[in-house]
C-alpha positions as CSV (number, residue, x, y, z in Angstrom):
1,X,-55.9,109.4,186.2
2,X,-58.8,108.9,188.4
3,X,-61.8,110.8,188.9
4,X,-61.3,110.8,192.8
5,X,-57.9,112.1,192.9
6,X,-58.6,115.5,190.9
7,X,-59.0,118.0,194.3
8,X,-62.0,120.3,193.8
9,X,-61.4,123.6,191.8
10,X,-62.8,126.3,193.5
11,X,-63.6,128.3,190.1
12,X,-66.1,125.4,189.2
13,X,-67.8,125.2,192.2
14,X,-72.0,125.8,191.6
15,X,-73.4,128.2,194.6
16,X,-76.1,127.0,196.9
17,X,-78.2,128.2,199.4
18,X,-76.0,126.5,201.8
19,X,-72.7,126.4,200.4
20,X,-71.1,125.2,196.9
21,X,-71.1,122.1,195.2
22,X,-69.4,120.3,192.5
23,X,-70.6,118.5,189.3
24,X,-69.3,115.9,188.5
25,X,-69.9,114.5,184.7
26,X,-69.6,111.1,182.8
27,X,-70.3,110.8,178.8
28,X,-71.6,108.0,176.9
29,X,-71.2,109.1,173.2
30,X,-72.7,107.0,170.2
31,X,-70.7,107.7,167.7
32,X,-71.9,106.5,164.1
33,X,-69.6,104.7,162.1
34,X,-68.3,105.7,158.5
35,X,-69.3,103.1,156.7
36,X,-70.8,102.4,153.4
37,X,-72.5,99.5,154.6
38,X,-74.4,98.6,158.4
39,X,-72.9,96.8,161.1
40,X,-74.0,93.0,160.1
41,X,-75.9,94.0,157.0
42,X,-74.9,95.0,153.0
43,X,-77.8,97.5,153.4
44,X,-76.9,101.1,152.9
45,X,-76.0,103.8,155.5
46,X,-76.7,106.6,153.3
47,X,-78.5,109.6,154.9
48,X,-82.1,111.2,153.9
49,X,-83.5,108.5,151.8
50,X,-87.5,107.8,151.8
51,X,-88.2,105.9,154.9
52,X,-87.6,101.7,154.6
53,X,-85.7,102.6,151.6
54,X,-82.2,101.1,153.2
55,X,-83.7,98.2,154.8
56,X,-82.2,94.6,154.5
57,X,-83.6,91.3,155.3
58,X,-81.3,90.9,158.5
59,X,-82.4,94.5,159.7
60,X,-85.9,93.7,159.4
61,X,-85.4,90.7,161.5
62,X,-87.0,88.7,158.5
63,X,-86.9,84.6,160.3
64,X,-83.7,82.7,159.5
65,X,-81.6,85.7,158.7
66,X,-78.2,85.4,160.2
67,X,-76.1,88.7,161.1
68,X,-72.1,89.1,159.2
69,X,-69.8,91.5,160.4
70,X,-68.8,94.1,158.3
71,X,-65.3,94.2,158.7
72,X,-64.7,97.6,157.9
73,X,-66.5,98.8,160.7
74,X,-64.3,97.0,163.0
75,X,-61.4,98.4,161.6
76,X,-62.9,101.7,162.0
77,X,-63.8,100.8,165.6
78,X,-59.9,99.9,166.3
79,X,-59.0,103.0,164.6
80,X,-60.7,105.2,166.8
81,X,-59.7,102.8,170.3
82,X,-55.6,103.7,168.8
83,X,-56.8,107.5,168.5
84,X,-57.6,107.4,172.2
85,X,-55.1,105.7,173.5
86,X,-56.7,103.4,174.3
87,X,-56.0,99.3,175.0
88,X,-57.0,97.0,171.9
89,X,-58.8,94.0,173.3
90,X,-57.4,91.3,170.8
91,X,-60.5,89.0,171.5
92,X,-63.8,90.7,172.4
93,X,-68.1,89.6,172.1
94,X,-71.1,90.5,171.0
95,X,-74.0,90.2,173.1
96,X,-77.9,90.5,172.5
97,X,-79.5,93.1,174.9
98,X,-83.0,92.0,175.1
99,X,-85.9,95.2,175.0
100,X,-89.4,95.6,173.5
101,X,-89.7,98.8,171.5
102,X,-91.4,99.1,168.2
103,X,-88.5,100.2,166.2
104,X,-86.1,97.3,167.4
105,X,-87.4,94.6,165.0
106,X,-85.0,91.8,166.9
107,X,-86.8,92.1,169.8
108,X,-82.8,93.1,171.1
109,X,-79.8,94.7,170.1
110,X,-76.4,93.5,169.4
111,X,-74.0,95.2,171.0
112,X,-71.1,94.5,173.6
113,X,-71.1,94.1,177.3
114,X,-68.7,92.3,179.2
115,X,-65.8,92.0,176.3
116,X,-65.5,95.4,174.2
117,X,-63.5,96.2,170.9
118,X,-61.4,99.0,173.0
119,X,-60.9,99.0,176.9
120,X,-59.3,101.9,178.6
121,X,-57.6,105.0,177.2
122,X,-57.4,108.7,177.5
123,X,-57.9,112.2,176.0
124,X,-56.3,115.3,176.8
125,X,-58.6,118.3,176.6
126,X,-57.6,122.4,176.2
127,X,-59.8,124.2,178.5
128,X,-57.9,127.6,178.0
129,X,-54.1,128.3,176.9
130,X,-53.2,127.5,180.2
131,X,-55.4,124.8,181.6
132,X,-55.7,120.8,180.3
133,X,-57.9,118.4,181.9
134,X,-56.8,114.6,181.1
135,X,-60.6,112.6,180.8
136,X,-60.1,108.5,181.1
137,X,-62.0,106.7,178.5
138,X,-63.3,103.7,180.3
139,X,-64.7,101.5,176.8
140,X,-65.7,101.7,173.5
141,X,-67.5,98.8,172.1
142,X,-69.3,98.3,168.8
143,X,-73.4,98.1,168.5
144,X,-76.0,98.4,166.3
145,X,-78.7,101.5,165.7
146,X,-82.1,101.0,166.2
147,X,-84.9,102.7,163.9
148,X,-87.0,105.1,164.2
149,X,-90.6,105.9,165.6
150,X,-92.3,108.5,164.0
151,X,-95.2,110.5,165.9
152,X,-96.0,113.3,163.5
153,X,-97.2,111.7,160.6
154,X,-101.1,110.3,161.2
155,X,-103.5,111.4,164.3
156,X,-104.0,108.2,165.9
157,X,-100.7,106.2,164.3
158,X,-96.9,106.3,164.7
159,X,-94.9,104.8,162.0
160,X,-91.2,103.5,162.1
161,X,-88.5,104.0,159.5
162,X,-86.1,101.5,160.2
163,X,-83.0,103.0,157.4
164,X,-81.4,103.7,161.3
165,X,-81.9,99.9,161.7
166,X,-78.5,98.1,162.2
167,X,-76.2,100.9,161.6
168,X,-73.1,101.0,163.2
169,X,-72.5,102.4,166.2
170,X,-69.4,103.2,168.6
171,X,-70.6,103.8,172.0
172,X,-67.5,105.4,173.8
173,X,-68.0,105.9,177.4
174,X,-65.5,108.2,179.3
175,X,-64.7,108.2,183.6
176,X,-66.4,110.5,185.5
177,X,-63.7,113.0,185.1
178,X,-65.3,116.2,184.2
179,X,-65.9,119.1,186.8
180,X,-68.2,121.9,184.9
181,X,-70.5,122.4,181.8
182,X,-67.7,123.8,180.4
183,X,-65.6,120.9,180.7
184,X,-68.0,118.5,179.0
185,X,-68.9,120.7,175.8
186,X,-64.7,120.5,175.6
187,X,-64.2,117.0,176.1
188,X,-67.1,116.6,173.2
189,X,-65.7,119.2,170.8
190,X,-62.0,117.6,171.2
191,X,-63.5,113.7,170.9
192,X,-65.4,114.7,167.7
193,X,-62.1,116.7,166.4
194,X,-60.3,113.2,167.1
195,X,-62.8,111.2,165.1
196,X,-63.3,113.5,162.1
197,X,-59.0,113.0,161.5
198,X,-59.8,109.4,161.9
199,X,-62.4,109.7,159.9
200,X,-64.3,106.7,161.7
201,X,-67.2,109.2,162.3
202,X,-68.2,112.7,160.7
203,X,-69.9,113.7,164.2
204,X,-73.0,115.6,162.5
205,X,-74.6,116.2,165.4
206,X,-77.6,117.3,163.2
207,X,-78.2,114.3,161.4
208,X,-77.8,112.3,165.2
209,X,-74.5,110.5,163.6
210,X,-72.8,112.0,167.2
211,X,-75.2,111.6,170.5
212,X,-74.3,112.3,174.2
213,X,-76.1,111.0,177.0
214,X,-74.8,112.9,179.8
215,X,-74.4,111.2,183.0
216,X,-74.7,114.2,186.0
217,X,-74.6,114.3,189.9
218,X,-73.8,116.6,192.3
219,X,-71.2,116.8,195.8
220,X,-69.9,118.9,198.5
221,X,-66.4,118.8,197.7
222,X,-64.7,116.5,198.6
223,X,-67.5,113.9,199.2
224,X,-68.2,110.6,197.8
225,X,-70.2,110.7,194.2
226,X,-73.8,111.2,194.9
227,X,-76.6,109.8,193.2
228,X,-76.5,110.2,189.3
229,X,-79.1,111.0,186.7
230,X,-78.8,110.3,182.7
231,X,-79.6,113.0,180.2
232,X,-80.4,110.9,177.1
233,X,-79.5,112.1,173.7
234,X,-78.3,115.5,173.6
235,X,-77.3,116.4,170.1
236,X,-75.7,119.7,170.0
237,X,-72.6,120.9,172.0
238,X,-74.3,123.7,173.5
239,X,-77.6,121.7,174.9
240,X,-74.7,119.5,176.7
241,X,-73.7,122.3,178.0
242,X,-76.8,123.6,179.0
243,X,-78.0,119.9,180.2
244,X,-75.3,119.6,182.6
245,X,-76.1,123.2,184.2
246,X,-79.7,122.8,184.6
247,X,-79.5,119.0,186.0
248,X,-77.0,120.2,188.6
249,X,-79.2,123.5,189.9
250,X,-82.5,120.9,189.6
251,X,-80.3,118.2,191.8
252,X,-79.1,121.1,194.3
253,X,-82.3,122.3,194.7
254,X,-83.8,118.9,195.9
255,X,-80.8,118.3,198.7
256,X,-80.7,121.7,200.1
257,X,-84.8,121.3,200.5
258,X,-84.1,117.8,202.4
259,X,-84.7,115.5,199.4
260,X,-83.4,112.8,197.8
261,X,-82.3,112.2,194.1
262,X,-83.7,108.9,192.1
263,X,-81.4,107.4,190.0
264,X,-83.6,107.6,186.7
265,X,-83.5,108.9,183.1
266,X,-84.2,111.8,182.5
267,X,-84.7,114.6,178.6
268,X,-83.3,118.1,178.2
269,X,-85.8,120.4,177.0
270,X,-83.8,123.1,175.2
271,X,-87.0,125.4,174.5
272,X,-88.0,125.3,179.0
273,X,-84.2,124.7,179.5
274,X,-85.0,122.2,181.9
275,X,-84.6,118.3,182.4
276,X,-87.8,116.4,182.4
277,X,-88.3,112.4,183.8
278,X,-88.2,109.7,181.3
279,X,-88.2,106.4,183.3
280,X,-87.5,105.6,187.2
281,X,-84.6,103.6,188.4
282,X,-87.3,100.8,189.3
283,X,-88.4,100.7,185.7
284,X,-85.0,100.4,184.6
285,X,-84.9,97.3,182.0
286,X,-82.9,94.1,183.2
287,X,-81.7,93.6,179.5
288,X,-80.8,90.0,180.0
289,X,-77.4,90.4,178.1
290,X,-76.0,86.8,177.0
291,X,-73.4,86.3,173.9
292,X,-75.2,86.3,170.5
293,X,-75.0,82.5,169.3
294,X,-74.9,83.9,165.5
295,X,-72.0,85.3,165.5
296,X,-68.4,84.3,166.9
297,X,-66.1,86.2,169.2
298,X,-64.1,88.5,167.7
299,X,-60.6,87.9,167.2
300,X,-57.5,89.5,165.6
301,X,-53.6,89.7,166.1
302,X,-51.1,92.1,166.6
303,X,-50.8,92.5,162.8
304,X,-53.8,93.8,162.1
305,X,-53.5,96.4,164.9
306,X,-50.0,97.7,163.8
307,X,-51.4,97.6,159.7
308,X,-53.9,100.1,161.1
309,X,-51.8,102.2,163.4
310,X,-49.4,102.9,160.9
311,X,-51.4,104.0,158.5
312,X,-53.6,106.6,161.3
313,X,-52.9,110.6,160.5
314,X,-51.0,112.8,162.6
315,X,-53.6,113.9,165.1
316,X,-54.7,116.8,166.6
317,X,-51.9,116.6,169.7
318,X,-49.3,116.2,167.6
319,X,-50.4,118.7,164.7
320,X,-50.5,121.0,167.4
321,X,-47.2,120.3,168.8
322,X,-45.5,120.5,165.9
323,X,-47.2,123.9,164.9
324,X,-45.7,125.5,167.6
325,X,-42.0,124.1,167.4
326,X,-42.0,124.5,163.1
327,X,-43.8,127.6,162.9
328,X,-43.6,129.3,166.2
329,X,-47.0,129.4,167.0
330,X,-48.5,130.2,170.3
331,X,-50.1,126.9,171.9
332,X,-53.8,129.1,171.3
333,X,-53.2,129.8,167.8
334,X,-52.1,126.7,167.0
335,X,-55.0,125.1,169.2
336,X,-57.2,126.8,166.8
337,X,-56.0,126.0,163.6
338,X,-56.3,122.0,164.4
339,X,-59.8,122.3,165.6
340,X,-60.8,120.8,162.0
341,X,-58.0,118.9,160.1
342,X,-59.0,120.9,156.7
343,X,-58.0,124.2,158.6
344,X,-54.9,122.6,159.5
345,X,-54.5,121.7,156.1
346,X,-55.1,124.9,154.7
347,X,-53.0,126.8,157.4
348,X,-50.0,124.6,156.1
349,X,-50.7,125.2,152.6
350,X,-50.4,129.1,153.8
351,X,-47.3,128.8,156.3
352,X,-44.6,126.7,154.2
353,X,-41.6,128.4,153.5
354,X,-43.1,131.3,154.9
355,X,-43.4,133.0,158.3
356,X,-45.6,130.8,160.2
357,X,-46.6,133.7,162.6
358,X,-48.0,135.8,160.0
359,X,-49.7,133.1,157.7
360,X,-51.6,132.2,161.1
361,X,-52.5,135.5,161.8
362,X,-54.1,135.8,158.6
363,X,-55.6,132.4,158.7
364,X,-57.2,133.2,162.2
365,X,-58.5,136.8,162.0
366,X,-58.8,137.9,158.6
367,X,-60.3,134.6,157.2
368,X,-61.7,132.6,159.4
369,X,-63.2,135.5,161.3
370,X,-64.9,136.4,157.5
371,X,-65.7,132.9,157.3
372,X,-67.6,133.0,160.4
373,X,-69.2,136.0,160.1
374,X,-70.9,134.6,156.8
375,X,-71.8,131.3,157.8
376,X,-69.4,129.6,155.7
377,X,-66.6,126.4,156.2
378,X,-63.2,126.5,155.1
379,X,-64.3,124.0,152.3
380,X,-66.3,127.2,150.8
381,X,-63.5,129.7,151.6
382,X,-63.7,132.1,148.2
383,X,-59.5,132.5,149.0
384,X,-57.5,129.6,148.3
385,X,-55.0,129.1,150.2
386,X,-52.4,130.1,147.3
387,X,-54.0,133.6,147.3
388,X,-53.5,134.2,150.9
389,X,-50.1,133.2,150.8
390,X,-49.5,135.5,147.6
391,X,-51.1,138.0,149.9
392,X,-48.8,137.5,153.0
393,X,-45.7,137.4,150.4
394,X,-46.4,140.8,149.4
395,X,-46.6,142.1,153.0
396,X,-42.9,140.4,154.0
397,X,-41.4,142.2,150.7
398,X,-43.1,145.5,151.7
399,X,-44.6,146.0,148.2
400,X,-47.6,146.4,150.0
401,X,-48.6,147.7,153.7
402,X,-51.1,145.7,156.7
403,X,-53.8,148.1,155.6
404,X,-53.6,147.5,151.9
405,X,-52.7,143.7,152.6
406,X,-57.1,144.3,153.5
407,X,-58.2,145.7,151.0
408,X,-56.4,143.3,148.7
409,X,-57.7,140.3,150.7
410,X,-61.1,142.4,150.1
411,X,-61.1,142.0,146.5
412,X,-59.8,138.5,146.5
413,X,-63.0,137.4,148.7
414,X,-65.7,138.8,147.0
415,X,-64.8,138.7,142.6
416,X,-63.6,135.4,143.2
417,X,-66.3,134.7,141.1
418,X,-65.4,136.2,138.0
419,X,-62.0,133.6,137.8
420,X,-58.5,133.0,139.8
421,X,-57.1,135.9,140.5
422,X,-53.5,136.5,141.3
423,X,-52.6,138.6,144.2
424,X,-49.1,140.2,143.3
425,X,-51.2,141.0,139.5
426,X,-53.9,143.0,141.2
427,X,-51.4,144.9,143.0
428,X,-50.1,145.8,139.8
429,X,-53.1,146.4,138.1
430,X,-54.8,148.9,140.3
431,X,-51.6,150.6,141.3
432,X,-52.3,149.6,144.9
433,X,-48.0,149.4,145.7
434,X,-46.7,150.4,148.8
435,X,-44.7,154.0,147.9
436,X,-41.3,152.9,149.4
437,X,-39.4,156.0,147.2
438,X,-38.4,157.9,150.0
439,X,-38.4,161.0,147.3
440,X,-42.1,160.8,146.6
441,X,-42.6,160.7,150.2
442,X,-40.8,163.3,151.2
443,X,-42.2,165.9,148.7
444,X,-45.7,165.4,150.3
445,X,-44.1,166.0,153.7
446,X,-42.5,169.2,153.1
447,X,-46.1,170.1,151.2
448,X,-47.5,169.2,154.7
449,X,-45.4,171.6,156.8
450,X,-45.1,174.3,154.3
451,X,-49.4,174.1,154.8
452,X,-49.7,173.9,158.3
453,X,-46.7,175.9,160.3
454,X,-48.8,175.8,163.3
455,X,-49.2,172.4,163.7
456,X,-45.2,172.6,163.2
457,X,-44.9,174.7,166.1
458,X,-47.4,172.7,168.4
459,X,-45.6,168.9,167.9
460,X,-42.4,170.3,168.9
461,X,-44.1,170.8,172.3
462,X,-46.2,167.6,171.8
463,X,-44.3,164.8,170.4
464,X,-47.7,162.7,169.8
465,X,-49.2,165.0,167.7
466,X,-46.9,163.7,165.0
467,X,-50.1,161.4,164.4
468,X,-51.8,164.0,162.5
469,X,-48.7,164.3,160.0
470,X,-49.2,160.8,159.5
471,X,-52.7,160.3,158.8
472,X,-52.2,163.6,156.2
473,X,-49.3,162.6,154.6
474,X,-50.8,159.1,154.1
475,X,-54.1,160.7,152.9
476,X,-52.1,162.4,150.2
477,X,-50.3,158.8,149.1
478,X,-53.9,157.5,148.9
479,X,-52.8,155.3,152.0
480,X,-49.8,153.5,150.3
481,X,-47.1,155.5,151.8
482,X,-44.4,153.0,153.7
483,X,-45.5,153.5,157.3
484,X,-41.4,153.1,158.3
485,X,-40.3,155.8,155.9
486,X,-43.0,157.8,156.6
487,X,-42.4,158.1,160.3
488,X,-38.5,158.4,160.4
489,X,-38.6,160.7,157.5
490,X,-41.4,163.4,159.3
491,X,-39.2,162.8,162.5
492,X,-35.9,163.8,160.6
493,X,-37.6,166.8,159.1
494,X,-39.5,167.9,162.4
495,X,-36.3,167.7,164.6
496,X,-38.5,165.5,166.6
């Protein structure tokens, strides 16, 4: 689908002085590649080591060193290009892109730039339950990771760590398909979702393994694209976010005051909340691109691309799918639980052979809402995912009520420590049952009655004030009473 067909939506619109405006938004994400190993290097791609302590021969750029491509990231690459979508270029090129920077020992980068790994493709993003957008991925190609200068370290000195040096990178550029801030932080959160199923990248934004530069300009509606500025290397979700909002005001502002926008590159500030000037369009590098003579194109069959495709996991579309025609989910709910593959995994382990509706709820509000509140993942979730389905068991028999299901999921969270505990044995244990002997029940709601033969009097009149003989007569049964029984037999005994 292309950009220029999508008709403006007047709910994204920006307000100006003189009259609204549209975004419009292109990504380039560098995505680093799981690997053991760098891109044409055996040198380690482990993270937080002492500075230079992953540095091989090729990535200093040592004379004479020839690059070898590590196949594994190009199986990683395809991976991802099949996980969008996206056409598999059977023969493709690396390229030297020729700049002078301190931490680029070459003297250039190779990367691709006519011929890429992975040509055109697609994602489909959930804005809301009822909106999708559908983003085209124009490319992905495979480069390498420069190192890194470091500023902080001596007064008058920088220093460069190049363990960043050769790493593998997937640059995956989409079309110019997005429409508000909102879309882009989605497109993002859904790209990295689709990658960490792959696992071709983790997308820790915090270690820089997923980067965004953010490609932003600004129309009437309707209009041809206007001129476009880069935001370079945003690393969290919500400075995208934030980018693209203060880039569009900043290029607003200029028009409506009878200025133009330069093409340049520009930073996002998140402490100011503004975008600051890197480099001018006329500074823009020509970076001389021409095939690397070291290595050979790159060429596979149709094999290869079928080994890897049938051995890709069910991804997040078609988890989601299949949530809601197995288990009956709604398409939110079950957008939620495939956000991270190890939720989906633990949702499952919850929902088989039970009823997927409740397991969800469960899974949703009760633990991942306590696994929010305290910071945690679902990796460090103190209930396993046997527990909660003990837990929603117990509810569907009715040995135990919604309100005691909480407490009970209470006591699972926080003694996990002291060893496995059992679910249907602590209900047990500390007498915590669901009274469903309609006896018991009903001798603490004639207690009630005889007690109170006003209130008697008063919900004849006032039907709702049968609440009160609720909450007391589930006060007496220390909250255990069977909500059901309880109601039809104070009804019965009320003429009510």
């Amino acid at each position: 689908m292309n950009a220029h067909v999508r008709p403006a939506d007047p709910k994204k619109l920006i307000k100006g002085a003189t009259g609204d405006w549209e975004v419009v938004i292109g990504m380039e994400i560098h995505a680093q590649v799981t690997s053991n190993a760098k891109l044409f290097s055996g040198a380690s791609t482990g993270f937080g080591a002492e500075p230079n302590a992953h540095v091989s021969l090729v990535d200093a750029a040592m004379p004479g060193m020839l690059p070898v491509i590590n196949a594994e990231c190009v199986r990683q690459a395809v991976r991802t290009g099949l996980g969008l979508n996206a056409q598999i270029n059977r023969r493709s090129v690396f390229d030297r892109k020729n700049y002078f920077y301190p931490d680029l020992p070459q003297g250039y980068q190779i990367s691709q730039y006519k011929s890429p790994i992975v040509g055109e493709g697609e994602i489909v993003v959930d804005l809301s339950p009822t909106e999708q957008i559908t983003v085209g991925i124009e490319r992905l190609h495979l480069e390498q990771d420069a190192g890194k200068s470091i500023h902080d370290q001596h007064p008058t000195m920088s220093f460069v760590d190049l363990n960043r040096s050769g790493v593998a990178l997937m640059e995956i550029v989409s079309r110019p398909d997005l429409r508000s801030s909102e879309e882009a932080k989605a497109f993002v959160s859904k790209l990295r979702t689709i990658l960490r199923y792959l696992g071709t990248c983790d997308g820790d934004m915090e270690k820089g393994n997923l980067r965004a530069d953010v490609n932003v300009s600004v129309r009437r509606p309707g209009e041809p694209y206007g001129t476009r500025c880069e935001i370079k290397n945003v690393n969290s979700i919500r400075f995208i976010g934030q980018a693209v909002e203060a880039e569009a005001r900043r290029q607003i502002g200029i028009i409506e005051d009878g200025g133009t926008i330069d093409q340049e590159t520009r930073l996002y500030d998140p402490g100011k909340g503004e975008t600051r000037s890197m480099r001018s369009k006329e500074e823009a590098h020509d970076y001389r691109y021409f095939p690397d003579p070291d290595l050979l194109p790159l060429e596979f069959d149709d094999a290869f691309v079928a080994n890897l495709k049938s051995a890709l996991p069910e991804l997040p579309d078609a988890k989601k799918a299949r949530f809601i025609a197995e288990y009956g989910l709604s398409p939110y709910d079950a957008s939620v639980l495939v956000a991270e593959r190890e939720q989906a995994d633990y949702f499952e382990a919850v929902a088989k052979g039970r009823d997927g509706k409740a397991a969800a709820n469960w899974v949703i509000n009760e633990l991942f809402g306590r696994l929010n509140k305290e910071g945690k993942d679902i990796a460090a979730s103190p209930v396993s995912a046997a527990q909660l389905g003990g837990l929603v068991d117990l509810i569907g028999e009715g040995t135990i009520s919604g309100k005691i299901a909480k407490d009970l999921f209470e006591i699972l969270w926080t003694e996990a420590a002291s060893g496995p505990l059992d679910p249907r044995q602590i209900v047990e244990a500390r007498g915590m049952k669901q009274v469903t002997d309609t006896g018991a029940i009903e001798k603490a709601v004639d207690e009630i009655i005889a007690a109170n033969p006003d209130k008697v009097e008063q919900v004849k009149a006032k039907p709702t004030m049968l609440g009160w003989f609720v909450g007391q007569a589930m006060k007496a049964s220390g909250g255990k009473a069977n909500p059901q029984a309880l109601n039809e037999i104070l009804k019965k005994k009320l003429g009510i």
